[in-house]
N, C-alpha and C positions, 0 to 999 in steps of 0.2 A: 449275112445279116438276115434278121427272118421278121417274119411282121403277122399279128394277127389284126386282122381286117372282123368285126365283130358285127353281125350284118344278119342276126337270128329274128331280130324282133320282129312283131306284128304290126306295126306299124299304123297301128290304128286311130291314131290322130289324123292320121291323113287320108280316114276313107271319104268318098267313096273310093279315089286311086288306088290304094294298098287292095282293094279286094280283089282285082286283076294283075298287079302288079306288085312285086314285092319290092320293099324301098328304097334297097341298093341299086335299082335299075331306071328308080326315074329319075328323069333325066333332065339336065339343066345344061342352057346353053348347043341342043342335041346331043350331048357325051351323058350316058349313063354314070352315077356317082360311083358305081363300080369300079368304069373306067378310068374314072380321075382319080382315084384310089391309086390305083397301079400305075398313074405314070407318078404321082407322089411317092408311091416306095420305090419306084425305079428311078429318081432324081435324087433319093438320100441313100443310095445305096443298095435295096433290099434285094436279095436274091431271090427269097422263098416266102408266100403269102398262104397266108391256112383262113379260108373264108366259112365260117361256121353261118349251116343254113339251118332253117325250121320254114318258115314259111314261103309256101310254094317253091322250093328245092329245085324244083325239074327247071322252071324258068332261069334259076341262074347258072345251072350244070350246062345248059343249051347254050348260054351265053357264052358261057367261060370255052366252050368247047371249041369255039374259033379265035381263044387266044394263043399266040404265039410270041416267043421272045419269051424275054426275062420282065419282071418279075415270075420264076416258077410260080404256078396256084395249084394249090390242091381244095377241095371243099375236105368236111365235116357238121355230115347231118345230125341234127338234133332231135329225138322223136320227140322229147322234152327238154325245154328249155333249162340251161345249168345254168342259166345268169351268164354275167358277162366274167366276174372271177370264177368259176364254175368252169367256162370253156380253157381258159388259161391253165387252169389243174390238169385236167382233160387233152392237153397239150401240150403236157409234159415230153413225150418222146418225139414229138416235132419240133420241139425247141431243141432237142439235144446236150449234146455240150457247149452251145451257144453260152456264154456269161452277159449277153445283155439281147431284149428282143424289142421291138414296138409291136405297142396295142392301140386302135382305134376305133373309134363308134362311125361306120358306116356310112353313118345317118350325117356326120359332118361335111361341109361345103368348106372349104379353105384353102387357099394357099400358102400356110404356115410350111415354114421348111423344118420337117423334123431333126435334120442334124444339129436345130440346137439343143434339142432334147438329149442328145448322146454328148454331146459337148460340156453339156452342166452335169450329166452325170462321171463324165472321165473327170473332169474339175472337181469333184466330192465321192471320193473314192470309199465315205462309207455309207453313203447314200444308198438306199435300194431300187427309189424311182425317181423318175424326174415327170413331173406334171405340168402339161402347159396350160395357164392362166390365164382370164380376161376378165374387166369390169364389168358385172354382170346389172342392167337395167332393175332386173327383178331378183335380187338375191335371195329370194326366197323360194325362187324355182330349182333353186341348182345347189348343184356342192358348194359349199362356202370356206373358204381357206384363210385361215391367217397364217399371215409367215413374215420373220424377222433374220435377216441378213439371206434372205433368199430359202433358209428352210422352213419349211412347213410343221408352224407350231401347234395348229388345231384344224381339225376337220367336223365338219358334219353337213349332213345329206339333207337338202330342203329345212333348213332353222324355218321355225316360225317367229324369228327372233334373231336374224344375222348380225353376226357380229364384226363383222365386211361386207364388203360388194365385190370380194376378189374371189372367180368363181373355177370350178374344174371343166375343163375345156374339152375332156375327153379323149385326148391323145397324152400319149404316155411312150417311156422308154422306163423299162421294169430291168434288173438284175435277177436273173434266172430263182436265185435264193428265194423272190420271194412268193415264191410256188412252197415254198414251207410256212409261209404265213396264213394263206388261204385257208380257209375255215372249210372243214369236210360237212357232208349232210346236207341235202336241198339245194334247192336253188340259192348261189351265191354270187353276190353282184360286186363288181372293182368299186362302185362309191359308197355301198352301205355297209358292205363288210369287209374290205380289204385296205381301200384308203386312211380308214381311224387307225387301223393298227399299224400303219406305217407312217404316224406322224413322229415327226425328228428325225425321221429316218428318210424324210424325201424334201427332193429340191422343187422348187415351183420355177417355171418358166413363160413369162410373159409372152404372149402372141405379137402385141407391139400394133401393127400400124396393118399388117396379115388381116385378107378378109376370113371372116368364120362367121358360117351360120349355121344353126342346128335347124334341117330342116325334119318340123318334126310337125311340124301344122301346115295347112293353106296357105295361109298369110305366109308364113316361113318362105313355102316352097316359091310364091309370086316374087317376093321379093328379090330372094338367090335368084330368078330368071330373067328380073328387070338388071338387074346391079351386077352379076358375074361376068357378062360379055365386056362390060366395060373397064373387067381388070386386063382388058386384052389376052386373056387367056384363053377362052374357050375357044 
């Protein structure tokens, strides 16, 4: 099983930290998000993790250079950012003959267990992703999904206008296929250009009672550091 770990971005809601640190690396609980990364795809499985860098590279190549064990990692540097459907293209012959892989944003704090994400996808065999879900405060900040008997009937990226509070969570289990849906040219992102066209085509998966936070602000990152120790995980 293989997993891309999506972990390019600049991170700049979170400077001034991000100007020294790149945002896979800071750290909640003392465990680098990097690190809870890896032991999350070594708890559902994953063998092989493809961690796509752009900013400050060297810092997590150094990182990663004293890991050992499974999850495999390899990096892929970005001189320019492909977006986050962009790197998935871009990753085609690291997927291989793989028929289903995980994608996730980095930047997330969770302990959602992905094998449900591969569970609803073996369960809807013409499905091409399966997306995990959560009711989002602000649905005007995120992806917003509607979906009826579990698939996902509409998508769109920041409404000004949502027509739910059911929002995309940022992990994902994708069917290899739909690296033929990905729109070629530019920078191309999983929720602006890839998730619309694979509506009917995907299942949505509740996170449930799983913490998740997008740590993408201050506030974000305070909060994940008061509240994560007390899932007894860290």
């Amino acid at each position: 099983m293989k997993a891309f770990l999506l972990a390019a971005g600049l991170g700049t809601r979170l400077r001034p930290l991000t100007d020294s640190v790149p945002k896979c690396l800071v750290r909640v609980g003392g465990h680098p998000l990097l690190e809870l990364w890896l032991d999350t795809f070594r708890a559902a499985g994953v063998d092989e993790v493809l961690v796509n860098l752009h900013h400050m590279p060297e810092q997590v190549r150094s990182h990663l250079a004293a890991h050992r064990g499974k999850p495999q990692v390899r990096t892929s540097y970005e001189p320019t950012l492909l977006g986050s459907a962009g790197t998935l293209l871009a990753g085609r012959r690291f997927i291989g003959s793989d028929d289903v892989f995980f994608a996730v944003n980095a930047d997330n704090l969770t302990d959602f267990d992905l094998r449900l994400l591969l569970a609803a996808l073996e369960a809807a065999p013409s499905a091409q992703a399966a997306i995990a879900v959560f009711h989002a405060p602000r649905p005007e900040a995120c992806g917003i999904l509607e979906v009826q008997g579990g698939l996902v009937t509409s998508f769109e990226e920041k409404p000004a206008a949502p027509r739910s509070d059911l929002a995309n969570a940022g992990m994902y289990a994708f069917r290899r296929s739909v690296l033929d849906v990905v729109p070629h040219g530019g920078p191309v992102d999983i929720g602006t250009h890839l998730l619309p066209r694979l509506v009917g085509r995907s299942v949505a998966v509740p996170v449930g009672d799983a913490f998740l936070i997008d740590i993408g602000t201050p506030e974000a990152l305070a909060r994940a550091q008061a509240e994560w120790p007390l899932r007894g995980i860290a």
